[in-house]
C-alpha positions in Angstrom: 46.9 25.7 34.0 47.1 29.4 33.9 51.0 31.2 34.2 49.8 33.0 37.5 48.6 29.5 38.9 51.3 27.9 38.1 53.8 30.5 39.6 51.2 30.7 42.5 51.8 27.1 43.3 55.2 27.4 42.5 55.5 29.6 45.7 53.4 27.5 47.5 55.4 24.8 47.0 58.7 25.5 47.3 57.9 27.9 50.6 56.4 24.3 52.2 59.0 22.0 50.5 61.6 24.2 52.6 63.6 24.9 49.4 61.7 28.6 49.3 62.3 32.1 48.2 63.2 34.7 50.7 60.4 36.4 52.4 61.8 39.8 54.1 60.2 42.3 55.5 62.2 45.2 55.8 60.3 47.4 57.9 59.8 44.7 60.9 62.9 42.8 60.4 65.1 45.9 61.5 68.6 45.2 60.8 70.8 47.8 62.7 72.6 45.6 64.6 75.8 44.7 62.5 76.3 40.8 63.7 72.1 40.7 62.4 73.1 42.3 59.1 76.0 39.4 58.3 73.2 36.7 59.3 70.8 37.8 57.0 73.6 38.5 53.9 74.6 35.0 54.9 71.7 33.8 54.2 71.1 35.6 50.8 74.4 34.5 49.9 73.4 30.9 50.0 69.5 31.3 48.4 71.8 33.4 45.4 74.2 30.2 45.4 71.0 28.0 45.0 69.1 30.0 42.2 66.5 30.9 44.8 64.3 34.3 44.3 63.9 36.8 47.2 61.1 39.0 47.7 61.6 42.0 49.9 57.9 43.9 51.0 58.7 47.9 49.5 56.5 50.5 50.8 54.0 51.4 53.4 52.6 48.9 54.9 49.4 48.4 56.8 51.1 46.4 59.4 50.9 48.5 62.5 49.1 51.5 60.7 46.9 53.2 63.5 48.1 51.2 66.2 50.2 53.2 69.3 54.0 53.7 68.1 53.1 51.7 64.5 54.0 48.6 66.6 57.7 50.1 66.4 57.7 49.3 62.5 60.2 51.4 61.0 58.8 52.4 57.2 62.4 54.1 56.8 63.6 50.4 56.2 61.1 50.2 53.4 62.5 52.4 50.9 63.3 49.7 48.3 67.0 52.5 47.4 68.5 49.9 50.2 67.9 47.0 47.8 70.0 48.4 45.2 73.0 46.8 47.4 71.4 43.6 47.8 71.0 43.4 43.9 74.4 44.8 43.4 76.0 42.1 45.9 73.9 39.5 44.4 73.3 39.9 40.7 72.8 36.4 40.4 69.7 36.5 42.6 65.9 37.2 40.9 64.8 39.6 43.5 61.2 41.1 43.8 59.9 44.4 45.0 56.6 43.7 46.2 54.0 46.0 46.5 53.9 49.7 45.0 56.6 51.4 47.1 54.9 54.4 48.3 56.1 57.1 48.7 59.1 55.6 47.5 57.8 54.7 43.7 60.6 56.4 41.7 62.9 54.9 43.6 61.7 51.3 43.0 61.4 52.1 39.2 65.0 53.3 39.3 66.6 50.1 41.2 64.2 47.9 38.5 65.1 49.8 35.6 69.3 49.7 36.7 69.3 46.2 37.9 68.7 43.1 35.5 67.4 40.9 38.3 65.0 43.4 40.1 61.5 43.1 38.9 58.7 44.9 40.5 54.8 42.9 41.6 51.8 44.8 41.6 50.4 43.5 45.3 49.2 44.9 48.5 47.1 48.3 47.3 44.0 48.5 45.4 45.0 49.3 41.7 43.3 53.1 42.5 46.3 54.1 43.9 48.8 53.1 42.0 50.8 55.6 41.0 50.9 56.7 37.4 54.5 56.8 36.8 54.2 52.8 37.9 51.6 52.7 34.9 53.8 54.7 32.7 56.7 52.0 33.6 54.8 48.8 33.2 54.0 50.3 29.7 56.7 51.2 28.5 60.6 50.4 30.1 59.8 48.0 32.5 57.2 46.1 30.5 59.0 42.9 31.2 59.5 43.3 34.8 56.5 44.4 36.6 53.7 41.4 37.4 50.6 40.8 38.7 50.5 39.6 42.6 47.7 39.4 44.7 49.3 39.6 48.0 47.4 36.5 49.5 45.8 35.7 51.8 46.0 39.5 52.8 44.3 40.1 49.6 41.2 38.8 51.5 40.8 41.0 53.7 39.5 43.2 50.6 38.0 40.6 48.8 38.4 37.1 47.0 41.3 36.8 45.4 39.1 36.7 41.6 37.8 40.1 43.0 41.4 41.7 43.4 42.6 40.3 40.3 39.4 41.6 38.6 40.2 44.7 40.2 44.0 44.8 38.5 42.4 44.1 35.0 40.2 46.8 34.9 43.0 49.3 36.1 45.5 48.0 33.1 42.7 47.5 30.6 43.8 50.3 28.6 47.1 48.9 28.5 48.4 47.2 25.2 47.4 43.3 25.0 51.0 42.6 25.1 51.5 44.4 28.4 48.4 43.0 29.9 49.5 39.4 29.3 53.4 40.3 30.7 51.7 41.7 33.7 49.7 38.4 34.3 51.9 35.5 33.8 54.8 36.1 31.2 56.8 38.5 33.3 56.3 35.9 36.2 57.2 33.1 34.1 60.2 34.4 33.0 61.5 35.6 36.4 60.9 32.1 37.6 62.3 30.4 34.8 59.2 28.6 33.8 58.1 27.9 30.2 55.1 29.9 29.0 52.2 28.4 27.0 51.3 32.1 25.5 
């Protein structure tokens, strides 16, 4: 079995065994009211006391794009710069930035780069657009924290998931070996705690 299906089922697993990572999406679940903030930090608190991961969507997203009013999505709430508390507060706590954080990219490569447990996936947008300092990063200082994802079963949408992933490998071909195989399965291994077979 292959690192990225074995952190793919991972997720699956634990998300349907009710012992699952966080799933937040920023953006939609807008958290202004005060008594809604405490609920949600409550609820980190408790994934952090259990060694769960959280993943928090960064970013655009194509949720609402076009429609009347976004569907009153708030993108400000997407800047991943309000995560840096969340991985200050919980430094215990693998968290994930998912998806390129446009336009918010430096921002996402400065919380991962000043937090331990903030690593960054590579899901949601067509490797095309990533933006080169993200391919600067995953090459050099955050070569051990930025992985593959494939954003399923959005990802189909595009394509099969072999087609996005085939996609990903072209875009980091250039890329040292090394960096390729942190990128799809070592980085994610490691963040999960499991044992690698490379």
């Amino acid at each position: 079995m292959t690192s990225t299906l074995a952190v793919a089922l991972l997720v699956v697993a634990t998300s349907v065994g009710g012992i699952g990572a966080e799933n937040v999406n920023p953006h939609a679940q807008i958290l202004e009211d005060f008594e809604a903030r405490i609920r949600e930090y409550t609820k980190l608190r408790q994934q952090a006391e259990a060694g769960l991961p959280a993943l928090f969507h960064t970013g655009q997203t194509g949720a609402g794009a076009g429609a009347r009013g976004g569907m009153g999505i708030r993108l400000k709430y997407s800047n991943p710069m309000f995560l840096d508390d969340v991985a200050a507060d919980f430094p215990e706590m693998p968290i994930i930035l998912a998806h390129p954080s446009f336009p918010w990219q430096e921002e996402a490569l400065s919380v991962a780069t000043h937090k331990p447990n903030v690593y960054i996936d590579l899901s949601g947008w067509s490797p095309r657009y990533f933006p080169k300092i993200l391919v600067q990063y995953a090459n050099s200082i955050l070569r051990h924290k930025v992985m593959f994802g494939s954003d399923w079963p959005v990802c189909l949408l595009a394509g099969t998931y072999k087609d996005v992933k085939q996609l990903t490998e072209d875009y980091v071909r250039d890329l040292p070996g090394r960096d390729r195989n942190n990128i799809f399965g070592l980085n994610a291994a490691r963040f999960y705690g499991l044992r690698s077979s490379a």
